[in-house]
N, C-alpha and C positions, 0 to 999 in steps of 0.2 A: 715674822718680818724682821729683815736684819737691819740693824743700826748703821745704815751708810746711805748717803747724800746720792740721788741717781742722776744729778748732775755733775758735782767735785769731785766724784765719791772718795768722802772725806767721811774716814770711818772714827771707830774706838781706838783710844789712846791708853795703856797702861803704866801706872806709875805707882811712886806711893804714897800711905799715908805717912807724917812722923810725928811724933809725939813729942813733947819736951823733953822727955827724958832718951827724945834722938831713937827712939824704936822707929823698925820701917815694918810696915804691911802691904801687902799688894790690894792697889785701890782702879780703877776704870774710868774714864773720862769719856764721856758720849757727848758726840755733839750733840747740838741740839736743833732737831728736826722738826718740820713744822709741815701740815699737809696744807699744799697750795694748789688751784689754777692757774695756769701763767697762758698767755692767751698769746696764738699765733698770729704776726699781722698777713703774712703769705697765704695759712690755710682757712685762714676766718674761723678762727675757735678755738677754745679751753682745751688743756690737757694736765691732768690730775700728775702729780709727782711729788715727792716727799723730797723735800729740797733742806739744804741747813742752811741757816741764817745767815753763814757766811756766803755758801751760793747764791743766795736770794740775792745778797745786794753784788753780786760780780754780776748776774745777768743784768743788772739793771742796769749797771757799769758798762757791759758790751752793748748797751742798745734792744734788749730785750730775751725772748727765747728764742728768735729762728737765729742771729747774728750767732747768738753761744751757742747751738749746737752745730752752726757749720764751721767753726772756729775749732770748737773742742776734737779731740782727740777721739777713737771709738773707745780704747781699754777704758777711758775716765766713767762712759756713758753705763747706763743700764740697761738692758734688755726694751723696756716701753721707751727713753729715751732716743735709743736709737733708730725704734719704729717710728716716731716719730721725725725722726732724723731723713733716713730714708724718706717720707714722703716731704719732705722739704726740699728733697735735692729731686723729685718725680717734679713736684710742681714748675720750680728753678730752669728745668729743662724742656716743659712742656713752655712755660714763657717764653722764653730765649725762643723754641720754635716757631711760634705764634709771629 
């Protein structure tokens, strides 16, 4: 499983370490991911995603998950992301016809 956000996707960062004595080594900064539910109010239900901490509180920020993935961009999303995306914008359309 790769280190990136499948909503941000807000990956690995590298930099370095330095020492006092001003040495540098190449060091890795992972965000940090957290496995969550985030619950659709459109489809009535949970959907699993490995989101980072920073994502977590932006969707909360936009009003939840359906608002942030019609907002968000595709390249940002991930593959399950986007299916889920897709059926947001199925239902969206089926309302509007209704």
């Amino acid at each position: 499983m790769s280190r990136i956000c499948e909503l941000t996707g807000k990956g690995r960062q590298v930099g370095n370490n330095v020492s006092h004595a001003n040495n540098k080594t190449k060091r890795v900064f992972l965000p940090n991911l957290q496995n969550v539910t985030l619950l659709s109010e459109k489809l009535g239900r949970g959907f699993k995603f490995r989101v980072s901490t920073h994502g977590l509180r932006s969707v909360e920020h936009n009003g939840g998950l359906d608002n942030w993935l019609l907002k968000t961009k595709d390249e940002k999303l991930s593959a399950n992301a986007l299916k889920v995306k897709r059926e947001l914008k199925k239902a969206n359309k089926a309302a509007e016809a209704a």
